[in-house]
C-alpha positions in Angstrom: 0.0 0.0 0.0 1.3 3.5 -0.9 2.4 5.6 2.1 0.6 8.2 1.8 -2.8 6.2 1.3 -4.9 3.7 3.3 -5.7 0.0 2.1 -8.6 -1.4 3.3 -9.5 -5.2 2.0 -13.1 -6.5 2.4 -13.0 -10.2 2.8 -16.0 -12.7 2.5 -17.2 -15.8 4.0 -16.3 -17.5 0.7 -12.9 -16.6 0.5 -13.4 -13.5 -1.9 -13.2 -10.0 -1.4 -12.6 -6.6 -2.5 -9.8 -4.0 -2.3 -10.4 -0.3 -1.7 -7.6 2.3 -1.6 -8.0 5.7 0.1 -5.3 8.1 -0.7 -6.0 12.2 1.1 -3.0 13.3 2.3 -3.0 17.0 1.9 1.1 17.2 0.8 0.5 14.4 -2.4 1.1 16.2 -5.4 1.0 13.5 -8.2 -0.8 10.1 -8.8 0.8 7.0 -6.7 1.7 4.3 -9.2 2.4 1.1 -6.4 -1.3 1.2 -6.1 -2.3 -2.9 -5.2 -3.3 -4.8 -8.6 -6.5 -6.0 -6.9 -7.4 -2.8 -6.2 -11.4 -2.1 -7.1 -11.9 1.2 -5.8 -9.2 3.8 -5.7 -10.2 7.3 -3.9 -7.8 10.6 -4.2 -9.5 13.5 -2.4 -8.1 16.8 -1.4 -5.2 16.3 -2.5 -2.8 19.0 -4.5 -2.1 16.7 -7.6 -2.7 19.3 -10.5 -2.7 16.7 -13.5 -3.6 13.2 -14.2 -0.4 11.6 -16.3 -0.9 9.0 -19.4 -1.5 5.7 -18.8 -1.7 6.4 -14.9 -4.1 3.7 -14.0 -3.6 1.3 -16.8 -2.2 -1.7 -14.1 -6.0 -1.1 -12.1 -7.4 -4.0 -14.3 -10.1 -4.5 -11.8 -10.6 -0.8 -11.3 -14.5 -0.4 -10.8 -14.3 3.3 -9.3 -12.4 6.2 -9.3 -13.1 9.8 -8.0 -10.2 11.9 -7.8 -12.3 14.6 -6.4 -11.8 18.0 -4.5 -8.1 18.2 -5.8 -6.7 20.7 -7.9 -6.2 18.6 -11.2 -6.7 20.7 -14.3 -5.3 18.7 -17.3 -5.6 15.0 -18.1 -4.6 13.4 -20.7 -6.3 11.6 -23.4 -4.7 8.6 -22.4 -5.0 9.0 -18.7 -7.8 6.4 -17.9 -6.6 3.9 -21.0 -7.0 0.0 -20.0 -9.7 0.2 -17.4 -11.9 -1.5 -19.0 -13.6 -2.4 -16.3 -14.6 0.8 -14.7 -17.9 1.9 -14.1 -17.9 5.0 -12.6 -15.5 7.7 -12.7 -16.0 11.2 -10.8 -13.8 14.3 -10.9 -15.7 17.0 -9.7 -14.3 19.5 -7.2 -11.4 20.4 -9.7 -10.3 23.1 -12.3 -11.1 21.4 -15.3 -11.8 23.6 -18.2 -11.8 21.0 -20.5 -12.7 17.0 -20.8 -11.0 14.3 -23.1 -14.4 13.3 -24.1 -12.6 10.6 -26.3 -11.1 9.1 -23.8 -14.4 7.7 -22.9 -13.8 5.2 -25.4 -11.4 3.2 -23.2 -14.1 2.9 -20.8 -17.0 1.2 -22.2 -18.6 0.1 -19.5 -19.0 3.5 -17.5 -22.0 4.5 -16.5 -21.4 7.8 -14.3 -19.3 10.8 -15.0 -19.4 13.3 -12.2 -17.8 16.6 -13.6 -19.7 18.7 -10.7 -18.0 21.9 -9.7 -15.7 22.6 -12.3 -14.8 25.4 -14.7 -15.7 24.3 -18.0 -17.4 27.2 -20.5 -18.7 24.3 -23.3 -18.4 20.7 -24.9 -18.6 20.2 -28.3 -20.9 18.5 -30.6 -18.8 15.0 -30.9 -18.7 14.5 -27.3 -22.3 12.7 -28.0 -20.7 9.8 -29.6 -18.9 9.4 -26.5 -21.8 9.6 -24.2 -23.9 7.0 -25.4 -23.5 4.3 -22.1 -23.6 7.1 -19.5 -26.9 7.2 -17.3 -25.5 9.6 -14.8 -24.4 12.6 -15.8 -23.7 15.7 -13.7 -22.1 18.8 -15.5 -23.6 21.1 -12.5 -22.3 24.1 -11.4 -19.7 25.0 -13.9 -19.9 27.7 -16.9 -21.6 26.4 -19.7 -24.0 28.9 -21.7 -25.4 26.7 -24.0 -25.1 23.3 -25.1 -24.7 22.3 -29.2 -27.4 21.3 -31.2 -25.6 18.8 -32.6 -25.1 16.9 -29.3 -28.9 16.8 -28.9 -29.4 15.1 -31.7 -27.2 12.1 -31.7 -27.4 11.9 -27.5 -29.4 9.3 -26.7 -31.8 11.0 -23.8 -32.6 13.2 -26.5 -32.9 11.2 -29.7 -34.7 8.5 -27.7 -32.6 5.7 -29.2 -30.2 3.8 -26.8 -28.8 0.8 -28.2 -28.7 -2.4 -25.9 -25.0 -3.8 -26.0 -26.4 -7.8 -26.1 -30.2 -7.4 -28.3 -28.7 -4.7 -30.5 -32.7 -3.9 -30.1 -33.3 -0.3 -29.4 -34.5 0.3 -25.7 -36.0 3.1 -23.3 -33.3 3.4 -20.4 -33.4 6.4 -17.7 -30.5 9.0 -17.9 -30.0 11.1 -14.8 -28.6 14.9 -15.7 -27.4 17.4 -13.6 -27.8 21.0 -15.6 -28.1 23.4 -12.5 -26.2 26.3 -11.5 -24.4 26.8 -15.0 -25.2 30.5 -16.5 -27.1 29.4 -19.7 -28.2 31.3 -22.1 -31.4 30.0 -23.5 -31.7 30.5 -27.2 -32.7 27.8 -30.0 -30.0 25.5 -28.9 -31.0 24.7 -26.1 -34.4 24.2 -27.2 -34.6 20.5 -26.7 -32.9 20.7 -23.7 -36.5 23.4 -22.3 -38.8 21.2 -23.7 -37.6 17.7 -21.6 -37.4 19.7 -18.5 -41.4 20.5 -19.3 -42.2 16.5 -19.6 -42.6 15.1 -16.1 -42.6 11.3 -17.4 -39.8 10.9 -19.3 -36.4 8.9 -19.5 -34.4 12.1 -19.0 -34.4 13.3 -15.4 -32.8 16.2 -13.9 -31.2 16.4 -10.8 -32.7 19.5 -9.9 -35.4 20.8 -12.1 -35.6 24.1 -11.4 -33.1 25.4 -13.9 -33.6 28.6 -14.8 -32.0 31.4 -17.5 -29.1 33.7 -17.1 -29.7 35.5 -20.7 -30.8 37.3 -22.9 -31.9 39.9 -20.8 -35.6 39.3 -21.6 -35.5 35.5 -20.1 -32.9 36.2 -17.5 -34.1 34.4 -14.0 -36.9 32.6 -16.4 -37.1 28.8 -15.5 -36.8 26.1 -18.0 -40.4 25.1 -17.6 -41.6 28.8 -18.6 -39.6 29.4 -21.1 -40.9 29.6 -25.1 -38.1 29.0 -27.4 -38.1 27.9 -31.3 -36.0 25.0 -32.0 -33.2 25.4 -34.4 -32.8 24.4 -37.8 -29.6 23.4 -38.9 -28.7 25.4 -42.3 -29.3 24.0 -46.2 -27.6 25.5 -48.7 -27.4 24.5 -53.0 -25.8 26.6 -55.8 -27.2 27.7 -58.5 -24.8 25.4 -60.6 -21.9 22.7 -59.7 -20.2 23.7 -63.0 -19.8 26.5 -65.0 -17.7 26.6 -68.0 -17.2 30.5 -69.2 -14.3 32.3 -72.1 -11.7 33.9 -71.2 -12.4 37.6 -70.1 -16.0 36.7 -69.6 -18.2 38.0 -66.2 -19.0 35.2 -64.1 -22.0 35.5 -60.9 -21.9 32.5 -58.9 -25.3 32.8 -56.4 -25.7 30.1 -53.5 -29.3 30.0 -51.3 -29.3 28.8 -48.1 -32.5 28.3 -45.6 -32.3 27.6 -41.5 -33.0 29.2 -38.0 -31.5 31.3 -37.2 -31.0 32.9 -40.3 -27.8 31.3 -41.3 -24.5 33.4 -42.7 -22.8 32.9 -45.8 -19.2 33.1 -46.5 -17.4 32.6 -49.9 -13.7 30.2 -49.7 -11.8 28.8 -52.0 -10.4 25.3 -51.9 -6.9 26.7 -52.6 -7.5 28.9 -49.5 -6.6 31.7 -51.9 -8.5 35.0 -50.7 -11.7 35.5 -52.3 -11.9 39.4 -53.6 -14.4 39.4 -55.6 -17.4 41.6 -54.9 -20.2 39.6 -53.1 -23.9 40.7 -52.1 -26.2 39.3 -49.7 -29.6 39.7 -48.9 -32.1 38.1 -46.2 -35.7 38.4 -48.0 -37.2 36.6 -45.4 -36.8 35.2 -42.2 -34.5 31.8 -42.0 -34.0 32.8 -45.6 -30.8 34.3 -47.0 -28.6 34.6 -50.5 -25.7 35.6 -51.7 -24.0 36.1 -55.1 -20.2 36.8 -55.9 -19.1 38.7 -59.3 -16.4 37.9 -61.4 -15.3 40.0 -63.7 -13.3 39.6 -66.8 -12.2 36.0 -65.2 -8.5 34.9 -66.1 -6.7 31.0 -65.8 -6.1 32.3 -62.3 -9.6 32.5 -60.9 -10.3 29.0 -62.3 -11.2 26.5 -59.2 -13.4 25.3 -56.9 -15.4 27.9 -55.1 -17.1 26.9 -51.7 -20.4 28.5 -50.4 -20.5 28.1 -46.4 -23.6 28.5 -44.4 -23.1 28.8 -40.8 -26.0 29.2 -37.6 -26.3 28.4 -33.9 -27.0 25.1 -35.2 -24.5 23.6 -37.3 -22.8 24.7 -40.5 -23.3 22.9 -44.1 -21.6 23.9 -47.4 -22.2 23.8 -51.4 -19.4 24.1 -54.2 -19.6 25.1 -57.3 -16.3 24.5 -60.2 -15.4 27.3 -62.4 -13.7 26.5 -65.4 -11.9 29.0 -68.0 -11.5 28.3 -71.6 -9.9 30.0 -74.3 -12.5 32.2 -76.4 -13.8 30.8 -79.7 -12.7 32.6 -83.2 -14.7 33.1 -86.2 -13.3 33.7 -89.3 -15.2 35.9 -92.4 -14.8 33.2 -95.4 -14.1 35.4 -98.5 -16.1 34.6 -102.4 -13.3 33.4 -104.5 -15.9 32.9 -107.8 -18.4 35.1 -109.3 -21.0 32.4 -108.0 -20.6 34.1 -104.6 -21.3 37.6 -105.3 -24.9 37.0 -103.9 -25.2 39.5 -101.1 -28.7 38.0 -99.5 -29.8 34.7 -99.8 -32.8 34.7 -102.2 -34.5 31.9 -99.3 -34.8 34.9 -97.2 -36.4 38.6 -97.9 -35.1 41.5 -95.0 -35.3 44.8 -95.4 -33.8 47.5 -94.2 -34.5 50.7 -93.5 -32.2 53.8 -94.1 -32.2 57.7 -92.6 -31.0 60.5 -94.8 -30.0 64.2 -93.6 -33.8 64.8 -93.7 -34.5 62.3 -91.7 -36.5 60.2 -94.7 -37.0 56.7 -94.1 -37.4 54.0 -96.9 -37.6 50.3 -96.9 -35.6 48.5 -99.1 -36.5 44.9 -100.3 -33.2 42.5 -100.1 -33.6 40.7 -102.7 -33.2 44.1 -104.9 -30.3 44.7 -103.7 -29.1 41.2 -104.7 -30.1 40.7 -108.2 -28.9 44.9 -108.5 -25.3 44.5 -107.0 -24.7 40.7 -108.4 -25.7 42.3 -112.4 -23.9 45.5 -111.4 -20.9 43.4 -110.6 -20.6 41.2 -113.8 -17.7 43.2 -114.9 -15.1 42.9 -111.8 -16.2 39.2 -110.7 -15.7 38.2 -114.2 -12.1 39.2 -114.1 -11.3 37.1 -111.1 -13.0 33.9 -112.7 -10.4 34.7 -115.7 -7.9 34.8 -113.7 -7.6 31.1 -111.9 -5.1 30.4 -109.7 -4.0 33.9 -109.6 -7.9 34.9 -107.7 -7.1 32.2 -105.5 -3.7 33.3 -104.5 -5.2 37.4 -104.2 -8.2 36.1 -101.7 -5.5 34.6 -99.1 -3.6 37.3 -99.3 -6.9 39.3 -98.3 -7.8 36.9 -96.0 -4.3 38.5 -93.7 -6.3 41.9 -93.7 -9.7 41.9 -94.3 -11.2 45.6 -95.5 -14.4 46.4 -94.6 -17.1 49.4 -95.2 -18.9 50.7 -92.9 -21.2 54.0 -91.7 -22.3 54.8 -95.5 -24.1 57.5 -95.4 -25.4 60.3 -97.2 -23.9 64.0 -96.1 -25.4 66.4 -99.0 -27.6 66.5 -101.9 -29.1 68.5 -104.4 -31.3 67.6 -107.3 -28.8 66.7 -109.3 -25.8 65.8 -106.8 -25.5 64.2 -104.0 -22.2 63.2 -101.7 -21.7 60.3 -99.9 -19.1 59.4 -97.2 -17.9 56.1 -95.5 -15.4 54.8 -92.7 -12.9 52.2 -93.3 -11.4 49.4 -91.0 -8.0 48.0 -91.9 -7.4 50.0 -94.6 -3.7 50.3 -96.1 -2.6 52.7 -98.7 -3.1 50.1 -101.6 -6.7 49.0 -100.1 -9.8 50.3 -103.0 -13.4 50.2 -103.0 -16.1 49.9 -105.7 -19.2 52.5 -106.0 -21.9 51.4 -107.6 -25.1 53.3 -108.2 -28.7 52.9 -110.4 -32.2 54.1 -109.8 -33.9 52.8 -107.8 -35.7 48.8 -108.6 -33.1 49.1 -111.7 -30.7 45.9 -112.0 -27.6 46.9 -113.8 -25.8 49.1 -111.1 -23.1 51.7 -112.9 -19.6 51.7 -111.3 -17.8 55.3 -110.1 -14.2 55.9 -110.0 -13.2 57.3 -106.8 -9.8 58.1 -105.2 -8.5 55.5 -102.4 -7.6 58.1 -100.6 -10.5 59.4 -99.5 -13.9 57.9 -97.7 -16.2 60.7 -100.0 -18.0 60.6 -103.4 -19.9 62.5 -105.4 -21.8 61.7 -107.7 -23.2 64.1 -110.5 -26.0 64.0 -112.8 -28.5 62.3 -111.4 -32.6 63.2 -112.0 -34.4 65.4 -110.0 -37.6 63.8 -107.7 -35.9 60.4 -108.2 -35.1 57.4 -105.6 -31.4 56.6 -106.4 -29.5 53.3 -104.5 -25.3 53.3 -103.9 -23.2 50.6 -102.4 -19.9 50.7 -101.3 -17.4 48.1 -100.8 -14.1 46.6 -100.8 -12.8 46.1 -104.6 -13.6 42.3 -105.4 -15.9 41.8 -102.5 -19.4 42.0 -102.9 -21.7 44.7 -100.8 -23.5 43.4 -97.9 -26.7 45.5 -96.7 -25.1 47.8 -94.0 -22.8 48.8 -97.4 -26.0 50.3 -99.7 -28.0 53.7 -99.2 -31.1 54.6 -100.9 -31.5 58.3 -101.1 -33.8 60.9 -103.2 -33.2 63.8 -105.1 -36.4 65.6 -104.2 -36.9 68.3 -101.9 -39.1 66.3 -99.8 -40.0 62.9 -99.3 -43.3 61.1 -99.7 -43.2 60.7 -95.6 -42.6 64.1 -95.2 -44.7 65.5 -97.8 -47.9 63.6 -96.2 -46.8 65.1 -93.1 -46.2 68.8 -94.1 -49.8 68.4 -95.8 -51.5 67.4 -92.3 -50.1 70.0 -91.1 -51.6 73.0 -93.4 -55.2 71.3 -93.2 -55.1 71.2 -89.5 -53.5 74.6 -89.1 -56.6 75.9 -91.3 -59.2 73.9 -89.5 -57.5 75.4 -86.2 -58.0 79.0 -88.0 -61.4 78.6 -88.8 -62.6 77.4 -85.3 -60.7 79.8 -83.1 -60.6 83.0 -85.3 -64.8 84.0 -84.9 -64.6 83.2 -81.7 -61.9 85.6 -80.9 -63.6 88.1 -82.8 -66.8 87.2 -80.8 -65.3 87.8 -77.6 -63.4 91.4 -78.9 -67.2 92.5 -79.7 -68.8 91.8 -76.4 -65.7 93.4 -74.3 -66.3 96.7 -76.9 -69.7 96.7 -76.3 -69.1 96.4 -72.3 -66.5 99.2 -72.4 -69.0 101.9 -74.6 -71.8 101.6 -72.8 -73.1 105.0 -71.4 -72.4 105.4 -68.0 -75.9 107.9 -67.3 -77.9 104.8 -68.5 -75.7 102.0 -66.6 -77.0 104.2 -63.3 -80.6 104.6 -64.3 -80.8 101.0 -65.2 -79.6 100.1 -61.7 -81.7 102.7 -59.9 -84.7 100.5 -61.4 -83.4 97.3 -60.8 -82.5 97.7 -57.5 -84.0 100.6 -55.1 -87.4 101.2 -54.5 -89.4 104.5 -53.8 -89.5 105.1 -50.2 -91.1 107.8 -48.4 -89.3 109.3 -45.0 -91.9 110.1 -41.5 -90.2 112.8 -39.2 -91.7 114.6 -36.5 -94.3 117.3 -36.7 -93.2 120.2 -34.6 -95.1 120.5 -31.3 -97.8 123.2 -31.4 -100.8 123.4 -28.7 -103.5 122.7 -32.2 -101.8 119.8 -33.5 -103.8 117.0 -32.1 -103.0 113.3 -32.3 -101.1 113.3 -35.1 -97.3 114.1 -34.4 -96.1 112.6 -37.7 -95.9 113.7 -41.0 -95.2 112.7 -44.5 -92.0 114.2 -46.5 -90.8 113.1 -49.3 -87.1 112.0 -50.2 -85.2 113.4 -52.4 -82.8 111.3 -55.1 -80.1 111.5 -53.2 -81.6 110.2 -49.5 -83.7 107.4 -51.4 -80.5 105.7 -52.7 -79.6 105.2 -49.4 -82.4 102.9 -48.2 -81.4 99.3 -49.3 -84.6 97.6 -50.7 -83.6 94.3 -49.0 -82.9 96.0 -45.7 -84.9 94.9 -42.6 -87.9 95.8 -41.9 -87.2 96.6 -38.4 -85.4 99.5 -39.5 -84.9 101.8 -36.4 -85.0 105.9 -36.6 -83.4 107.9 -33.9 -84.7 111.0 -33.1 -82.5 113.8 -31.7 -83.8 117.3 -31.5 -87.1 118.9 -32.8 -86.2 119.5 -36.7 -83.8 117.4 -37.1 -83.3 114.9 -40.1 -84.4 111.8 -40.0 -81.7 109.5 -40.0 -81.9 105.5 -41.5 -80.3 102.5 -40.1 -80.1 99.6 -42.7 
């Protein structure tokens, strides 16, 4: 027996017995290793051994208990309790742990209690449940966890109600003990689960003291688990809007990944590489437990090709989509040129477009395809004829074009007159030996006539034409038949048909205008006129009659000793006094008298 521990053996009547060691000597600072063999409980208490070595116990074959309690140990080992096969119940509480070797539980499988009471540790994390599948006594009281991981809920057996029996591989119900108290949690969505079994009073969890109650946030703070009304979490789901995108050199490239889950998960762009992602990226929640987010790639080079992750991350868990971006070297296209005068077709006659054209004033026509066609292919006879003469020698002029290709483009028409118009033109890839053909005709006609023109210079002009007529030019690269952006149709007239019909709407609608509104100004001159020379003498009389009436005015007879009863007298009012009586005043029109004499005076 060690000498700073006590060995106590507890014999039978059969012979058998038991060992138990009991080592609390306040000066023993590490783990005694001559511990007996037989040994089936081992005790260290209050003790000052700070850490549990590897492979400390791994003689203890028989080791059935252990509590190393009320010491100071704050590491052990993930090796510390390998080879006890046969333990059953370990307890450490009393300690400084801040952390657990959760997978050291897997040299113990037949333990059944873990006592962690009265330590320090702030969390355990989500694998420890694969661990924790044999315990039926767990106490992780009075320490500093906050909240527990969804994950652990939902492969822990007390909460995923599935315990597996070790001899009927049949799943069975099986009572697990928990001690949660006196631990500062903070009750959100993960620790849902946790609420709702401390609500259910038959069950196969049990708490060792149920009134557990809420430290945070603020508005459940001193709430008890059975009062509390928490949603559960939802782990996050997230897809892309593609796996693979294939995209040209150069190209812009939005990669968008959607992801669902409560709390409203975040999302985070990585690539595989680990090479920074700094590509501009924009998220949005429309909804709750809803949320997106795209990233932009612009003008992508080799280098941004990869594997691009989209990471989804809430109280519950974390999940994550990819998508692979691949970069591929633009495709070419190459403008065959007509080596025989079969190809001088500038439209193909199994299709009719039109087009429409805008000169300086602005007159539109359409032009039929096809005209242009059968006009350029007869007005062309001449030049494509000399390349059919000349064989091999054609041949060896339209690869030597095909190096540079010429093209004409912007034809359009800067003056005219009736007789003259000018046209002008832009070239790309011109050299100083590079030509182009003008052709012109009427309008509708089929042979088009050919104009010299300097190679100089991107302007024509082209004399004697016929007033009032539609003419049609085409430009183009000497040998090289026009396309349609190559021909203008213009006319010689002052005005066109369009513009005409509209300058004639115009007239009839001014006139119609000027025939409404002119008598009714005149109308309204005569009655202002008439107003304004009116006779003023006449305007008065006429109101006089319209609106006063004749009134006659009673005043006071003077006093005299002969006069009798009657002490009023009529008088008559003069113009002036009678256009002072309103003829819709009231009736109760009141005279005040002042002295003998006096004139009457009217109150309207």
């Amino acid at each position: 027996c060690p000498s700073q521990c006590t060995c106590v053996y507890h014999g039978r009547s059969d012979g058998t017995g038991t060992r138990s060691v009991l080592c609390n000597d306040p000066d023993m600072y590490e783990i005694p290793v001559n511990v007996p063999v037989d040994t089936v409980k081992l005790r260290i208490e209050k003790t000052v051994i700070r850490r549990i070595p590897t492979e400390a116990f791994y003689y203890l074959v028989d080791l059935k208990y252990l509590w190393v309690t009320y010491n100071c140990v704050a590491n052990i080992d993930i090796s510390s309790f390998y080879n006890l096969k046969q333990l059953h119940e370990l307890r450490l509480d009393g300690n400084l742990l801040s952390t657990f070797p959760w997978e050291s539980l897997a040299e113990m499988p037949n333990l059944r209690t873990l006592d962690l009471h009265n330590n320090k540790m702030t969390s355990i994390p989500a694998d420890a449940g694969r661990y924790l599948r044999n315990l039926t006594y767990l106490d992780l009281s009075s320490n500093k966890l906050t909240t527990l991981p969804s994950d652990l809920m939902d492969i822990w057996p007390p909460f995923s109600g599935a315990i597996v029996s070790k001899n009927t591989d049949i799943l069975v119900t099986q009572r697990v003990i928990l001690g949660f108290q006196d631990n500062p949690w903070f009750c959100d969505c993960r620790i849902s689960k946790l609420i709702e079994f401390s609500k259910i009073v038959d069950t196969s969890v049990v708490l060792l003291d149920p009134l557990v109650s809420c430290s945070g946030p603020e508005s459940l703070a001193g709430i008890m688990f059975q009062r509390a009304e928490l949603e559960q979490c939802l782990k996050p789901s997230v897809m892309t809007s593609a796996t693979k995108i294939t995209s040209p050199l150069g190209s812009n490239v939005l990669l968008r990944c959607d992801a669902t889950g409560y709390p409203t998960p975040q999302l985070t762009w990585t690539r595989s590489d680990n090479i920074p992602v700094n590509y501009t990226v924009i998220q949005e929640t429309p909804g709750e437990g809803v949320r997106w987010s795209i990233i932009s790639l612009t003008g992508i080079s080799y280098k941004d090709a990869g594997e691009y992750r989209c990471k989804a991350k809430n109280l519950a868990g974390m999940s994550e989509a990819a998508v692979t971006v691949t970069v591929q070297e633009p495709e070419r296209t190459t403008t065959p040129l007509p080596t025989t005068p079969t190809t001088t077709a500038l439209v193909s006659t199994e299709r009719s477009t039109s087009m429409m054209f805008t000169d300086k004033k602005q007159s539109r026509l359409m032009l039929d395809g096809r005209k242009i066609s059968k006009a350029v292919t007869n007005g062309n006879k001449k030049q494509t004829g000399d390349l059919s003469k000349k064989g091999e020698d054609a041949s060896l002029n339209t690869a030597g074009m095909a190096e540079q290709i010429v093209t004409v483009k912007n034809l359009r028409v800067i003056s005219e007159t009736d007789e003259r118009v000018t046209l002008t033109w832009k070239t790309v890839n011109a050299t100083g030996n590079s030509a182009v053909t003008v052709l012109y005709s009427k309008y509708g006609e089929k042979d088009m006539l050919p104009l010299s023109t300097d190679s100089s210079k991107n302007k024509v002009t082209i004399d004697g034409l016929q007033p009032s007529t539609q003419y049609m030019a085409c430009v183009s690269p000497k040998g090289v038949p026009p396309t349609k952006e190559q021909c203008v149709v213009f006319s010689t007239d002052g005005l066109t048909d369009e513009s005409s019909s509209q300058f004639s709407i115009l007239i009839v609608a001014s006139s119609a205008a000027c025939v409404v509104i002119l008598p009714l100004i005149f109308f309204l001159l005569y009655k202002v006129l008439k107003l304004h020379l009116k006779p003023k003498s006449a305007k008065e009389a006429e109101l006089a009659k319209e609106t006063y009436v004749q009134f006659e005015t009673l005043s006071l007879k003077p006093r005299t000793l002969n006069a009798g009863d009657q002490l009023w007298a009529r008088r008559y009012t003069d113009e002036s006094e009678r256009l002072l009586l309103c003829s819709r005043s009231s009736m109760d029109s009141q005279m005040t008298f002042k002295s003998e004499g006096s004139r009457s005076e009217y109150l309207c």
